[in-house]
C-alpha positions in Angstrom: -90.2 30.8 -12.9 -89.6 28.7 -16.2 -88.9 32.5 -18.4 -86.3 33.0 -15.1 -84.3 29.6 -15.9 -84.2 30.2 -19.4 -82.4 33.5 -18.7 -80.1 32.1 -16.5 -77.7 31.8 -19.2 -75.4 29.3 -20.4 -73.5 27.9 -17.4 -75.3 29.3 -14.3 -76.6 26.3 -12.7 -78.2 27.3 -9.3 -81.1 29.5 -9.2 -81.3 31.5 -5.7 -85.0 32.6 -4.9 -85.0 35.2 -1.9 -88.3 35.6 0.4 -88.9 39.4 0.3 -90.4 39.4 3.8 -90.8 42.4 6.3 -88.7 42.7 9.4 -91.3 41.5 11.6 -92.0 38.1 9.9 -91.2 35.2 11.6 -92.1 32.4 8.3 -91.5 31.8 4.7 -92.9 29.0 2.6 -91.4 28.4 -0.9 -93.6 26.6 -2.8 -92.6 24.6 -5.6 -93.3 22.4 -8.6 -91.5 19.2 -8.3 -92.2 17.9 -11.6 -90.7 21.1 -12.9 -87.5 20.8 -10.5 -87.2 17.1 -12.0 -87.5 18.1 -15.6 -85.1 21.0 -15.6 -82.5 18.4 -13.0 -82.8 16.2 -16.2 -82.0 18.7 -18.9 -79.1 20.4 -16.6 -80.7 23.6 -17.3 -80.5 23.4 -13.0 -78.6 21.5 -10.5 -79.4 23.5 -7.1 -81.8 25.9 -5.7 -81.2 28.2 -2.9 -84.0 29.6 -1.1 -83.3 32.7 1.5 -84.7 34.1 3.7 -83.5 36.9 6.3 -79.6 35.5 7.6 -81.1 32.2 7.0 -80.3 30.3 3.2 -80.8 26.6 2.1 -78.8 24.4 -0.7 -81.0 21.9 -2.0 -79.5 19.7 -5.4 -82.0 18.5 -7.8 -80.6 15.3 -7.8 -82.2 14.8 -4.6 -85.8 14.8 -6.1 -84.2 12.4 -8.9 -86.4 9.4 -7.0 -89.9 11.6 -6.4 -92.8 10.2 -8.0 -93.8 12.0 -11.2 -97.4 12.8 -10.7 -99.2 16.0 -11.6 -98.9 18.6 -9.2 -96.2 17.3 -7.0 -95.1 19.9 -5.0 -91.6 21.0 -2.5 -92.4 23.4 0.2 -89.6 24.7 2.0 -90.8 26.2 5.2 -88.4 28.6 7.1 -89.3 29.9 10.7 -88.0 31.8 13.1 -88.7 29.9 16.2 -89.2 30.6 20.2 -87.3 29.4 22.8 -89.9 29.8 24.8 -89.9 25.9 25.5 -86.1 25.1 26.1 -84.6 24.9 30.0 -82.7 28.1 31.3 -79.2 26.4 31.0 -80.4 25.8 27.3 -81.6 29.6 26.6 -77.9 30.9 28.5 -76.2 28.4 26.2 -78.2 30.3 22.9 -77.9 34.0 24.1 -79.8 36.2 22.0 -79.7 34.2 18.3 -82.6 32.6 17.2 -84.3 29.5 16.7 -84.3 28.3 13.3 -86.7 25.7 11.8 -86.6 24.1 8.3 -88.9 21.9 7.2 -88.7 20.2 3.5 -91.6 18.6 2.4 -93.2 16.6 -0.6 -96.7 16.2 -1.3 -96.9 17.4 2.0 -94.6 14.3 3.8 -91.5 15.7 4.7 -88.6 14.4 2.5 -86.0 12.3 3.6 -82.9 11.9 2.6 -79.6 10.3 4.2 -76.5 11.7 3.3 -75.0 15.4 3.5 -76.3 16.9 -0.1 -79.1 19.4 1.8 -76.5 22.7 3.0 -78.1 25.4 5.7 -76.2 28.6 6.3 -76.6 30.8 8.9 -75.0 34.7 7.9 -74.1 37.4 10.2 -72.4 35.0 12.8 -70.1 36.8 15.3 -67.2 33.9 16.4 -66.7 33.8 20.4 -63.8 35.8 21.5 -62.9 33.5 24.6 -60.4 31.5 23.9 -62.1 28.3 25.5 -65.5 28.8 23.4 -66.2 27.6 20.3 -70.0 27.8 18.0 -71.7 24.8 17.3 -75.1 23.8 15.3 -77.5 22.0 17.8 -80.0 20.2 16.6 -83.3 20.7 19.1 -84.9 17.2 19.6 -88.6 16.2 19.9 -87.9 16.0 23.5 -85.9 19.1 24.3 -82.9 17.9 24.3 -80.0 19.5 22.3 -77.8 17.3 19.7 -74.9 18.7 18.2 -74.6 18.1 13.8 -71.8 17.1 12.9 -70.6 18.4 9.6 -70.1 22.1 10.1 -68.4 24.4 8.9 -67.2 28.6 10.0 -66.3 31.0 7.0 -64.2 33.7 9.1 -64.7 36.0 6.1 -68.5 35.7 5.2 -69.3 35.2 9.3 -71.4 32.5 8.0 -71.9 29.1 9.6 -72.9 26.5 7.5 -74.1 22.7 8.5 -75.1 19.7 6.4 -78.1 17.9 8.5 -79.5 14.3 8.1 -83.2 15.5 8.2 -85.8 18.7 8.8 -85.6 19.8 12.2 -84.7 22.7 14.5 -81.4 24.5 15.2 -79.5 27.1 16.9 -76.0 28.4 17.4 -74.8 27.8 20.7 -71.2 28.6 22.2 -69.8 26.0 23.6 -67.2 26.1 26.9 -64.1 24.1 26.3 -62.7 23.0 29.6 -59.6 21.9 28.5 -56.8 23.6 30.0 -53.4 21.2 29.3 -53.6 22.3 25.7 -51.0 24.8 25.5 -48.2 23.2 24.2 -50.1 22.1 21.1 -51.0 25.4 19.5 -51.1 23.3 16.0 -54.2 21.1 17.4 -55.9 23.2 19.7 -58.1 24.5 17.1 -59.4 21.1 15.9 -59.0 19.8 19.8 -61.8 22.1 20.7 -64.3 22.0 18.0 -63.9 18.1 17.9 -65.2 18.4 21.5 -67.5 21.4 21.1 -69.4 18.5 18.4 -69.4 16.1 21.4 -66.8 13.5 19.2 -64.1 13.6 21.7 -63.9 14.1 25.4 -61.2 14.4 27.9 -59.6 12.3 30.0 -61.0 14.5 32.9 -63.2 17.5 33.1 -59.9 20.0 32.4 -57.2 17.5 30.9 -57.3 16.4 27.5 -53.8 14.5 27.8 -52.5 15.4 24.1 -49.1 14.1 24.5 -51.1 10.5 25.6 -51.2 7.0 24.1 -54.1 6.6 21.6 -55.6 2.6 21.1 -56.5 1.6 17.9 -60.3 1.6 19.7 -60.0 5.3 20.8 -58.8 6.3 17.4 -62.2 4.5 15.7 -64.5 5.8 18.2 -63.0 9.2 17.0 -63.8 8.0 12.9 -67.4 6.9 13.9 -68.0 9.7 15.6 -66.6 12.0 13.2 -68.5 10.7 10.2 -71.5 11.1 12.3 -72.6 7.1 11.9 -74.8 6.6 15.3 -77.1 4.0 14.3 -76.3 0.3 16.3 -74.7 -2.0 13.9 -76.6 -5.4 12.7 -77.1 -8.0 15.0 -75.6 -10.6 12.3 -72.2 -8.6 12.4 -69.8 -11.3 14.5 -67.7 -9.3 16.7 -63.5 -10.4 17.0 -62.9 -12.9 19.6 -61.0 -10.2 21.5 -63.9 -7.7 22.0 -66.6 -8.6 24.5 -70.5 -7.4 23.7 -70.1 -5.2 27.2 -66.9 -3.0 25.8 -67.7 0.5 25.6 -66.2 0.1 21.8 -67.5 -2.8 20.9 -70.1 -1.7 19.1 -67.9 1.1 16.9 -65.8 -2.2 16.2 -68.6 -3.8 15.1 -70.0 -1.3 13.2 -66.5 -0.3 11.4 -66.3 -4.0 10.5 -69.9 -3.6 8.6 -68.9 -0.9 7.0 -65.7 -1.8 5.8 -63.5 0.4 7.9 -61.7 -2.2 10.0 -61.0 -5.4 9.3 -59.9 -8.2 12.1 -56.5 -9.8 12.1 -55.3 -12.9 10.9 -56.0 -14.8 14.1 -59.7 -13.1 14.6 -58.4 -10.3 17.1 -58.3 -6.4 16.4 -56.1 -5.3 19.5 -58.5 -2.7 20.6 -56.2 -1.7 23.1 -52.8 -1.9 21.2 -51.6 1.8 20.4 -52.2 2.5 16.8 -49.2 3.1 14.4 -49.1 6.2 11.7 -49.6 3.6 8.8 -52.5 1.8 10.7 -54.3 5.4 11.3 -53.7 5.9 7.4 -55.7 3.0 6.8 -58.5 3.5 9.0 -59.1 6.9 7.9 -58.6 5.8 4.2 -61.6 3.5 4.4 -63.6 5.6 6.1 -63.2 8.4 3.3 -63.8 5.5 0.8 -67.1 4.8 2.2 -68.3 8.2 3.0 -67.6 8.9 -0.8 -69.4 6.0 -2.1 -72.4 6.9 0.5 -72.5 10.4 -1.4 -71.6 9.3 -5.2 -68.7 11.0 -5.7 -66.3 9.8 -8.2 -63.4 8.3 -6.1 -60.3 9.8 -7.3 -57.4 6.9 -7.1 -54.4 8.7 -8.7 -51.9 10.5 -6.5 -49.2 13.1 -6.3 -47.9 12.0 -3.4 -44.8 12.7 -1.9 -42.2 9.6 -2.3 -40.9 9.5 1.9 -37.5 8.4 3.1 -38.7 5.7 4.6 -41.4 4.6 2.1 -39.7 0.9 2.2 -40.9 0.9 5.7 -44.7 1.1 5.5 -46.4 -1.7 5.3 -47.5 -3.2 1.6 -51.2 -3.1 2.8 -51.0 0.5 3.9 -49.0 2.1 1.1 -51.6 3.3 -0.9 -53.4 4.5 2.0 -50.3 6.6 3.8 -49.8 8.2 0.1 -53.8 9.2 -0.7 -54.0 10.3 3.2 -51.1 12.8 2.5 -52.0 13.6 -0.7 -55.4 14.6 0.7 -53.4 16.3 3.6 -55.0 14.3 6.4 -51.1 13.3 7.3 -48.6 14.6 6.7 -44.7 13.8 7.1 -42.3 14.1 9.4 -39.6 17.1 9.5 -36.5 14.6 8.1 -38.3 13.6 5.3 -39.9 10.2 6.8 -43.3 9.2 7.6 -42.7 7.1 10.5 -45.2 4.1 10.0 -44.3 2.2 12.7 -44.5 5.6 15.6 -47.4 5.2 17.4 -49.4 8.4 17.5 -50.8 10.5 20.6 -54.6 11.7 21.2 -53.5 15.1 19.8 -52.3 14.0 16.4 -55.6 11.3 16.5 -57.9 14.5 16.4 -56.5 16.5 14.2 -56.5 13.8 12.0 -59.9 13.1 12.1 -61.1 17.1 12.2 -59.1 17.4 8.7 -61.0 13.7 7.2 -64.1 15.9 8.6 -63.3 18.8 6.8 -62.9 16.3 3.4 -66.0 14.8 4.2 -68.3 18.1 4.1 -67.4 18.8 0.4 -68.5 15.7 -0.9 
C-alpha cells in the first residue's frame, strides 16, 4: 500500500480502499498497519482512509490514531458485516423493512478503539427517502439488549441518496422510517422539515401524541433540554455540580441545567436562579446556542472562528451587551436570523417552532466539525 500513497499525488489526502467482494458476502475485514497509518498522518502524505464495502463506506482521520502506542505490528481492523435481524422484535423488523443490518467494528491490537467525539463518518448509499409526508429515516443504533437508540448527528444527501451518521463507538445500525404523528404543523411549512426529523431522533416530543403546539410558549428549560439533546450529551452530570437555588434535584430538567452549567452553556443569574420556567427571549436563545457551538468545537479541535460579517440590525442598541456577540456569530452562522423590518427582536420571546429549528440548524453546524 506504501507504492499506492506515494502515487497519490501532491494534494490528494484520502486514500479510499474498496472490498472487491461477491454479491453473496455478508463480511469484510480491512486489515491494517497502524504504525504505517501514524507515520504517513505525521508526514501529511494522508489524513483519512475510507474503506467500502457494498452501499456501505467508512471515514476514519488519522489523527484519530495520533495517541496509539507505537509498537511493532500494531494493527486497525475494520470489520464490516451485513447483519440478521433475525434477533430483533416484529415491531422492530416492520420498523426496518427490507434494508439491512449493518455492523462496524474498529479495532486495535484487537481492543476495539474508542473514541469520543464525531471524527469516525459511516455512509449508507442507495437510500430511497419515504414518500409519506409524516415519515422520516433515521440511524438506530441496536443495543446490547435489543433495544433501538437513535444517533444523533445524521445527515440525507437528496442527490447522492446517501445517509450518512457520525457515531460515538462500534456498534450496529439500521435505517428505520420513522412515523411522525404530528398533525398541527401545517401552518409552519418553514419548520416542519426540522420539526419532524428533530423528533424522528427522539430530541423533541409533543405536547400530545398528535399536537406539537408550534405557535406555543418555549421556557428557557425546554429550549436547553432541546441543546442537550441536540448535541447528543446523555451522560449524568457530576455530583459536585451545585444546582441554582430555583431548581429542585426532582425536576425533569434539572439535570440538563446542571449539566449545561458544567459545561459552560448556562450560567445562573445574579441572585443564584436560572428561571427555568421564564419564556426565553431571541438574545437569550443566541447565547445558549452560542456556547453550546463553542464547546462542541473545542470538544472536536476546530479552530474557533471569532470574526464576523454580521448584519448590523435596526435595533442592534436593543440587545443586551452580554449577548451581542452571540446574536451577531448566531446569524452570521445562520442559526437566527432577522426579522422582515430589519430588527432582531431580542427582547420577543420565541415559540417551540422557532426553538427547533434553531437547534436542527446548530445540529447541522455541529456535524461538519
Amino acid at each position: 500500500m506504501s507504492q499506492t500513497i506515494d502515487g497519490m499525488g501532491a494534494g490528494s489526502k484520502q486514500l479510499t480502499l474498496i472490498a472487491d467482494v461477491p454479491k453473496d458476502t455478508k463480511a469484510a475485514t480491512f486489515r491494517l498497519n497502524a504504525n504505517q497509518l501514524q507515520e504517513w498522518a505525521r508526514t501529511q502524505a494522508l489524513q483519512s482512509l475510507e474503506l467500502i464495502m457494498k452501499q456501505t463506506s467508512v471515514r476514519i482521520p488519522l489523527s484519530l490514531l495520533k495517541d496509539a502506542r507505537n509498537e511493532d505490528g500494531v494493527t486497525m481492523d475494520v470489520i464490516l458485516v451485513e447483519d440478521s435481524t433475525a434477533n430483533l422484535s416484529e415491531a422492530q423488523k416492520k420498523a426496518i423493512g427490507n434494508r439491512n443490518v449493518v455492523s462496524v467494528d474498529l479495532l486495535l491490537n484487537g481492543q476495539p478503539l474508542q473514541w469520543t467525539d464525531r471524527s469516525i463518518e459511516i455512509a449508507m448509499s442507495n437510500v430511497q427517502n419515504s414518500n409519506a409526508e409524516d415519515n422520516v429515516l433515521a440511524i438506530q443504533s441496536l443495543l446490547p439488549n435489543g433495544e433501538m437508540k437513535p444517533v444523533t448527528f445524521t445527515q440525507y444527501d437528496e442527490m447522492t441518496q446517501s445517509l450518512a451518521f457520525k457515531p460515538l463507538q462500534s456498534g450496529r445500525f439500521v435505517i428505520t422510517e420513522v412515523q411522525v404523528p404530528l398533525n398541527d404543523l401545517q401552518s409552519y411549512s418553514w419548520a416542519i422539515k426540522e420539526i419532524q426529523n428533530l423528533y424522528g431522533k427522539g430530541i423533541i416530543s409533543g405536547m400530545t401524541d398528535t399536537r406539537f403546539s408550534p405557535q406555543a410558549e418555549l421556557t428557557r428549560a425546554q429550549f436547553l433540554q432541546m441543546i442537550m439533546k441536540g448535541i447528543g450529551e446523555s451522560r449524568l452530570p457530576d455530583t459536585s455540580t451545585s444546582a441554582p437555588m430555583d431548581v429542585k434535584n426532582d425536576q425533569w430538567y434539572s439535570d440538563s441545567v446542571r449539566l449545561g452549567l458544567e459545561m459552560g452553556i448556562v450560567q445562573g443569574r445574579a441572585d443564584g436562579s436560572f428561571a427555568a420556567n421564564e419564556r426565553i427571549t431571541r438574545e437569550d436563545m443566541a447565547v445558549m446556542l452560542n456556547r453550546a457551538v463553542q464547546v462542541m468545537k473545542q470538544n472536536a479541535s476546530t479552530t474557533v472562528d471569532t470574526t464576523t460579517n454580521s448584519t448590523t440590525f435596526n435595533d442592534n442598541a436593543d440587545i443586551a451587551e452580554y449577548a451581542k456577540q452571540a446574536v451577531a456569530s448566531m446569524q452570521e452562522q445562520g442559526l437566527l436570523r432577522g426579522m422582515a423590518d430589519g430588527t432582531f427582536a431580542p427582547k420577543q420571546h420565541a415559540n417551540r417552532a422557532q426553538g427547533a429549528v434553531a437547534v436542527a440548524r446548530m445540529m447541522e453546524q455541529i456535524y461538519k466539525f
